[in-house]
N, C-alpha and C positions, 0 to 999 in steps of 0.2 A: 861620558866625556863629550864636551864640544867640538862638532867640526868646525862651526860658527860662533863666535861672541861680537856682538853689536854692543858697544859701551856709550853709551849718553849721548849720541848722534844726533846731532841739530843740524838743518837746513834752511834757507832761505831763501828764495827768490822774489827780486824787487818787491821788496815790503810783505811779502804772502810769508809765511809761517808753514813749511810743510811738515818740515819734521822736529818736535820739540823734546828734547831731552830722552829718547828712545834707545832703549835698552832689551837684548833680548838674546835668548840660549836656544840653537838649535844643536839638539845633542845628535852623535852619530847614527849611523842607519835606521833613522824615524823620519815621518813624513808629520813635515809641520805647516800648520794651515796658517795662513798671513790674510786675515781677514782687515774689511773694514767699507765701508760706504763708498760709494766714488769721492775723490775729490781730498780722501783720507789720507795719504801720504803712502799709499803702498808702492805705487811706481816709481817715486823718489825716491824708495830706500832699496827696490829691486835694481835700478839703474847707480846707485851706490854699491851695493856687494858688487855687479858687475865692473865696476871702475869705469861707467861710462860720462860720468859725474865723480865729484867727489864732497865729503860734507865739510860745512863752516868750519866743524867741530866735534869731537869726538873720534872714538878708534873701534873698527874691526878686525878678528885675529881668526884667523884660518887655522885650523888644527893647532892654536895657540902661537902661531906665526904670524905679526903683523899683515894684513893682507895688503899685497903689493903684485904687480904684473905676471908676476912667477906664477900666479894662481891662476890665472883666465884660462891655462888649458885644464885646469883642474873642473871648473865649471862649465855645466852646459845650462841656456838659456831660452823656452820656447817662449817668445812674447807673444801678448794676446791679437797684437796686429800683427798678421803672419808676413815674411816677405820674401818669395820668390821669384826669381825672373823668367818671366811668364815667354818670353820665344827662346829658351835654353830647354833642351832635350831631359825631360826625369832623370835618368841616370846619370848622364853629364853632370848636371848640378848639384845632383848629391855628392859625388865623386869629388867635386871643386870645394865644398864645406868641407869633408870629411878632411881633407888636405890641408883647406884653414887651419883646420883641430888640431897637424902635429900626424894625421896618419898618413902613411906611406899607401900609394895607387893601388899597389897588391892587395893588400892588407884588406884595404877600405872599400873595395871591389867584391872583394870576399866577404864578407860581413853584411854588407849591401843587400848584397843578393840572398845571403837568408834572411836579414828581415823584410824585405819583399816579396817573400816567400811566406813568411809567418802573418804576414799582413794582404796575402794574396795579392797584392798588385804587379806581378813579374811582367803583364803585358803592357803596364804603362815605360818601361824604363825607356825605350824610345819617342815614347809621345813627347810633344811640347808640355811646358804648363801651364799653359794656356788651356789647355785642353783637359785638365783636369776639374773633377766637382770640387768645390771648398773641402770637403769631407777627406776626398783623394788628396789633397793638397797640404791637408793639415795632418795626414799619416804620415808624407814625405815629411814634411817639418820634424814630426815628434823623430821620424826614423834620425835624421840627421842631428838632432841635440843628443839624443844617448848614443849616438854610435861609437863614440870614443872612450865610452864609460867613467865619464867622470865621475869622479867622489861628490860634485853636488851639483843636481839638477832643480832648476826654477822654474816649476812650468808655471805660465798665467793663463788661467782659465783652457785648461788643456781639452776640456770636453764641449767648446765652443763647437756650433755646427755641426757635429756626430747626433746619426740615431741611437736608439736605444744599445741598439747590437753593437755598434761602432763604439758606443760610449762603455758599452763594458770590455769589450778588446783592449781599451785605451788604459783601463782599471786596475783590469789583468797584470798588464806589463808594467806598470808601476809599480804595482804590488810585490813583482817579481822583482824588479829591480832594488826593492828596498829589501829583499830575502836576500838578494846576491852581494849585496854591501854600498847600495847605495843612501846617500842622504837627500830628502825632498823638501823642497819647498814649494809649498803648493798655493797659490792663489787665486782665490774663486767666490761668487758671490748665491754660488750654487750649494744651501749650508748641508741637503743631504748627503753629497755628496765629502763634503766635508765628515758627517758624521761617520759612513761608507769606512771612510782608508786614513783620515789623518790620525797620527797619536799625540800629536801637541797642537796649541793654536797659541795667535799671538793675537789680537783686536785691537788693530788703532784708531781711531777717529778723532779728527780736527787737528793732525798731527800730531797727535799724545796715543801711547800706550796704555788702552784701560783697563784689559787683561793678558793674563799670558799662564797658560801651563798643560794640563794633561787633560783630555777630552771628557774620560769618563768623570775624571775628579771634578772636574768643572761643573760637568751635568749633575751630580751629586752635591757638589758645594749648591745649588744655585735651585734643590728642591723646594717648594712652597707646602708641602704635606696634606699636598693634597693627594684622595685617593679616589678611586672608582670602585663601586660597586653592584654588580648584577645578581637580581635576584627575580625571583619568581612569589609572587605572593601579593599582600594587603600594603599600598603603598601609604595610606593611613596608620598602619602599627609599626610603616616601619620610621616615620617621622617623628610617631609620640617617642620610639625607641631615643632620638637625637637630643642632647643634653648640652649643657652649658661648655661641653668642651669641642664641640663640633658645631659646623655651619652645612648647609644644606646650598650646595652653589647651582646644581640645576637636575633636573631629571626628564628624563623622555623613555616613551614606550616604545619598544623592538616588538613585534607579535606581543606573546604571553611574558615576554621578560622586560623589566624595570632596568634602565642602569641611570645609577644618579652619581653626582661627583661629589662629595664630599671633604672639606677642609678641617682638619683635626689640629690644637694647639698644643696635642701633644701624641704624637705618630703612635707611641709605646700605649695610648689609651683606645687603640684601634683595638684590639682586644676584649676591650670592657665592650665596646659597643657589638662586637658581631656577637656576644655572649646574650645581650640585651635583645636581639633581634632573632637568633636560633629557631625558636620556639614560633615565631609567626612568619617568616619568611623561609623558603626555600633558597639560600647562599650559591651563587654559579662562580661566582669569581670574586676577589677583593686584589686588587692590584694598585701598589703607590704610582702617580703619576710622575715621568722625569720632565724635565723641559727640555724640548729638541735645541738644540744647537740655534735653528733658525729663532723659536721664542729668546734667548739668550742673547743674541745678536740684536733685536729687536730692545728686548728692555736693557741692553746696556749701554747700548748708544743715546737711548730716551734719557737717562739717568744721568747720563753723561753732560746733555745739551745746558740743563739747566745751571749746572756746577759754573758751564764757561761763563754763563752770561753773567753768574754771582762773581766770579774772579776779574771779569772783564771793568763791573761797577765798580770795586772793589780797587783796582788799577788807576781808575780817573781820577 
């Protein structure tokens, strides 16, 4: 079921084109990646769910509910330019959002203080933030968008400025949060991490929608059959092995072992061939190649560009 439906959403600003007929299903407690180049339209449409904007045209529905004001406390928002007020005391200012959100002093005091605790910073609650590193600053942030536990969280590029360590603390707790019943949407130009935690994407660029579904399906739809293979032996016997249904794309030497990549026109004939090869090579591995998220991202946007410029001629 959808917590989100975006239905044919078009936007415009003086004359620019940001968002052209965009359509898209965020189902509930999944984390869906909102991909796309700069300049793509994602922030026009993350500032639309928000209702800080609104579109030309088209409709969005909240748990099947028109979405309208009633829902802002429903969602929480970390944008990628973070903003706090830098001579307001850490605790103070969390305490002031959290109140924004709809929670009560008590309440929000309490809650606070465990995730400042979960997050180790109990000793900045009095510092300024001023005085905080970017890193410290962007925990306060993330601490304050889920503290109210909304049904959907937006983070944009949530693992900005974090180390390693940092970055996977930040991982954790989304991950968790999508256990506990929350909905994500996640926006980043970081595609491992994409590949890491989202279970849908959506890929806009130049304002249009050029994909949208389920991560692994994607990575599956979008195989080229190509495989890899290491082997130990005569890299002469194993080439005469390669036949009219295979390509030979590269091979390089590791110590004593070969690994070459190989492109087959018919996957089900990888068979025939390691039967063909047995006998003269020593086999260490055969593994089909997927495309990472990042190659995918890459050639779909490449694919993309030239369609505009046909539609574009095509217009005049």
């Amino acid at each position: 079921m959808d917590l989100l439906h975006i239905k044919r959403v078009y936007k415009t600003y003086a004359g620019h084109k940001a968002l052209h007929n965009v359509s898209i299903h965020v189902e509930k407690q999944r984390i869906f990646g909102l991909l796309g180049p700069n300049g793509a339209g994602k922030t026009t449409l993350i500032r639309i769910i928000n209702q800080i904007t609104a579109p030309d045209s088209g409709e969005l529905f909240f748990e099947n509910e028109k979405l309208s004001p009633k829902h802002i406390s429903q969602i929480g928002y970390l944008p990628e330019e973070r903003g706090l007020y830098k001579k307001m005391k850490v605790g103070e200012q969390a305490l002031y959002l959290a109140q924004l959100k709809g929670m009560n002093k008590g309440e929000a005091s309490c809650k606070l203080k465990e995730w400042f605790k979960k997050f180790e910073i109990n000793d900045w609650w009095d510092k300024k933030v001023e005085e905080l590193s970017k890193g410290m600053a962007q925990k306060v942030q993330f601490i304050t968008t889920v503290l109210h536990e909304p049904k959907l969280l937006i983070l944009d590029e949530p693992f900005s400025g974090f180390d390693p360590i940092n970055t996977n603390l930040i991982k954790k707790e989304i991950l968790e949060l999508r256990e506990n019943g929350s909905t994500i949407i996640f926006s980043t130009h970081n595609m491992e991490s994409v590949e890491e935690i989202c279970d849908d994407i959506a890929l806009i660029n130049k304002s249009k929608k050029i994909l949208e579904g389920n991560v692994n399906e994607i990575k599956t739809a979008c195989k080229s059959n190509l495989f890899e293979i290491v082997f130990i032996g005569n890299m002469i016997a194993f080439t005469n092995a390669l036949w009219t249904g295979f390509e030979l794309i590269e091979s390089k030497q590791n110590k004593e072992r070969t690994i070459v990549k190989v492109k087959a026109n018919n996957p089900s004939e990888m068979n025939d061939l390691i039967r063909a090869i047995i006998n003269d090579v020593k086999i260490i591995s055969v593994n089909e190649i997927t495309p990472s998220m990042n190659d995918i991202f890459i050639q779909k946007v490449s694919e993309f560009e030239p369609k505009e410029v046909l539609e574009e001629e095509e217009n005049e």
